[in-house]
N, C-alpha and C positions, 0 to 999 in steps of 0.2 A: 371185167375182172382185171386186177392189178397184180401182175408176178413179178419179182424181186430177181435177177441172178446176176451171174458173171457174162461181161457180154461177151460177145462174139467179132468177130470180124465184119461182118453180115450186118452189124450195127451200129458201123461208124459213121456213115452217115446220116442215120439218128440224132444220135449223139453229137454229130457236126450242128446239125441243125438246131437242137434244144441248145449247147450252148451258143449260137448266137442270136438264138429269141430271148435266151434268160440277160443276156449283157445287154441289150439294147432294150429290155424293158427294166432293170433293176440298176444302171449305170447312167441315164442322161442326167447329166449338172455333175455327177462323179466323175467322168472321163470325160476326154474330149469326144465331142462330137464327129471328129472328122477320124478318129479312132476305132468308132461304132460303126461309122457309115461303113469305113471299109473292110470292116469284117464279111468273113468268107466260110459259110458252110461246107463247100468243099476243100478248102485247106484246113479246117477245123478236124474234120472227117479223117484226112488222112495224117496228123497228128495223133488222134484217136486211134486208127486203124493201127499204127504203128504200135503206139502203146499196147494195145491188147495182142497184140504179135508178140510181143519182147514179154507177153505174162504180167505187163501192171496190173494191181489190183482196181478193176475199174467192174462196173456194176453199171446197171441199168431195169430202170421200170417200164415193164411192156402194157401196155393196153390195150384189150382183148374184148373181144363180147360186147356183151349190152354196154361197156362201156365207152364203143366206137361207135359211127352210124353203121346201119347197117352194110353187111357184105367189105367192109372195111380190113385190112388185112392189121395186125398187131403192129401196133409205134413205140420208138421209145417218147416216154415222158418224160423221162428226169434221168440221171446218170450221178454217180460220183465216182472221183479218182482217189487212190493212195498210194502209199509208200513211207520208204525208212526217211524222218521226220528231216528237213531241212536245216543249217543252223539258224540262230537266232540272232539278235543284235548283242555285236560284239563278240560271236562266236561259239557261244554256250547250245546245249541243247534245251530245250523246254519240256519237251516228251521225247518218246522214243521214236514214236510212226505219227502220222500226217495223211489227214486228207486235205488234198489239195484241189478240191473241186467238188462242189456238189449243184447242181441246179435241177430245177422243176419247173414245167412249163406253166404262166400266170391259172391258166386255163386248172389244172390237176394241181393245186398248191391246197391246203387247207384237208386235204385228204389222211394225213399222215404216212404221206409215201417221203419225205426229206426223213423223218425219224424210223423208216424200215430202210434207207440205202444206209442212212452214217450207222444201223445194226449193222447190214449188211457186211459195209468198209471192216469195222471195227472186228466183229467174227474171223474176217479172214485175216488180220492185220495182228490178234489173238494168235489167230491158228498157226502165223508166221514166228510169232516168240516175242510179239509186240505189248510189253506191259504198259504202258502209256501212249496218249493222244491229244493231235492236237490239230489246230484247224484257224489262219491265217483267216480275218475277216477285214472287208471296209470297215472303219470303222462308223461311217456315214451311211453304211448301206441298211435301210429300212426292215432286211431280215435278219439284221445280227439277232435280234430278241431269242431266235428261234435257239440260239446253237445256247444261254444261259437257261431256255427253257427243259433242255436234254441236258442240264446236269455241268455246262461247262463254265469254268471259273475264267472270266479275264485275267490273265494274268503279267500279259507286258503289250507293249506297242512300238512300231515302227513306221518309219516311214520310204514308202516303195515310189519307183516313178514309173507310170505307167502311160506310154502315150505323150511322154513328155511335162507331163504333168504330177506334180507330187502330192500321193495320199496316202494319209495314215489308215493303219490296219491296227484291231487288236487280236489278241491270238488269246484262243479261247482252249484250254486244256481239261481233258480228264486222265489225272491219274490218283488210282488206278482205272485201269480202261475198263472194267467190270461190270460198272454199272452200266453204259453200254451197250452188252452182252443181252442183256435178260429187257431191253427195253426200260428206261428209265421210269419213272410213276411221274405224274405229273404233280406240277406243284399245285398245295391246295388250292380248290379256289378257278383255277387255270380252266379256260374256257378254248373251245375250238380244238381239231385234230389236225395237232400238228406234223 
């Protein structure tokens, strides 16, 4: 079984951990190498812990039951982050709120657990007085599809250094945030759970 919530404390090293299996499997040839390598679950972790201390909107997919081996205690699988929307290039906003983070582990990807956290984000980010969203993507990274697959419009690009190295991102918006809310319909046609 797969449950949706707001994480905990309890879950940051989780959460350390999926995101640096999701960077190190969805970033080589993107980032440098020597950028991956030294990535660090336990300073990921407490990054994360902090966050859910200070109340960021952060979320997490637990994995339970027949969906572990047995006698396996619940993990997180996936996680996303939010908040009030960062600015844009040259200063402007784009939307109002931002998720700045979402990943799922290769292993639980195709499940449509990415499209019940960015509900998740977006619910609470609703519930905060957030009428638009938006969501900063590589724009080389092989899961952008997923975020025009849930409804979001490209709508600008920039370029971030990351590691020393500079890559373009495009930033994927929905406003109004609403559609969101209720679970987007997939587009006709549209194959796989996303």
């Amino acid at each position: 079984m797969i449950a949706i919530r707001r994480a905990r404390a309890a879950d940051a090293p989780g959460i350390g951990a999926v995101h640096v299996a999701a960077w190190r499997s969805a970033y080589p040839g993107l980032l440098p190498d020597r950028l991956l390598a030294k990535l660090s679950a336990p300073r990921q972790a407490a990054h994360y812990d902090a966050a859910i201390r200070a109340r960021v909107p952060v979320h997490v997919a637990m994995a339970s039951g027949a969906d572990l081996p047995t006698l396996s205690a619940p993990r997180v699988v996936g996680f996303t982050t939010g908040g009030p929307a960062r600015a844009a290039p040259g200063g402007g906003m784009l939307a109002e709120a931002e998720v700045e983070t979402l990943y799922v582990l290769d292993d639980w990807r195709e499940r449509g657990l990415g499209r019940r956290l960015m509900r998740a984000a977006a619910t609470e980010l609703a519930g905060l007085g957030y009428r638009s969203l938006l969501v900063w993507v590589l724009r080389d990274n092989p899961a952008r599809w997923f975020y025009a697959h849930i409804g979001g419009k490209p709508v600008a690009e920039r370029t971030i250094l990351v590691g020393g190295r500079r890559v373009a991102q495009t930033a994927f918006v929905w406003d109004p945030i609403a559609p969101l809310l209720d679970g987007p319909p997939r587009p006709p046609g549209a194959e796989g759970n996303f």
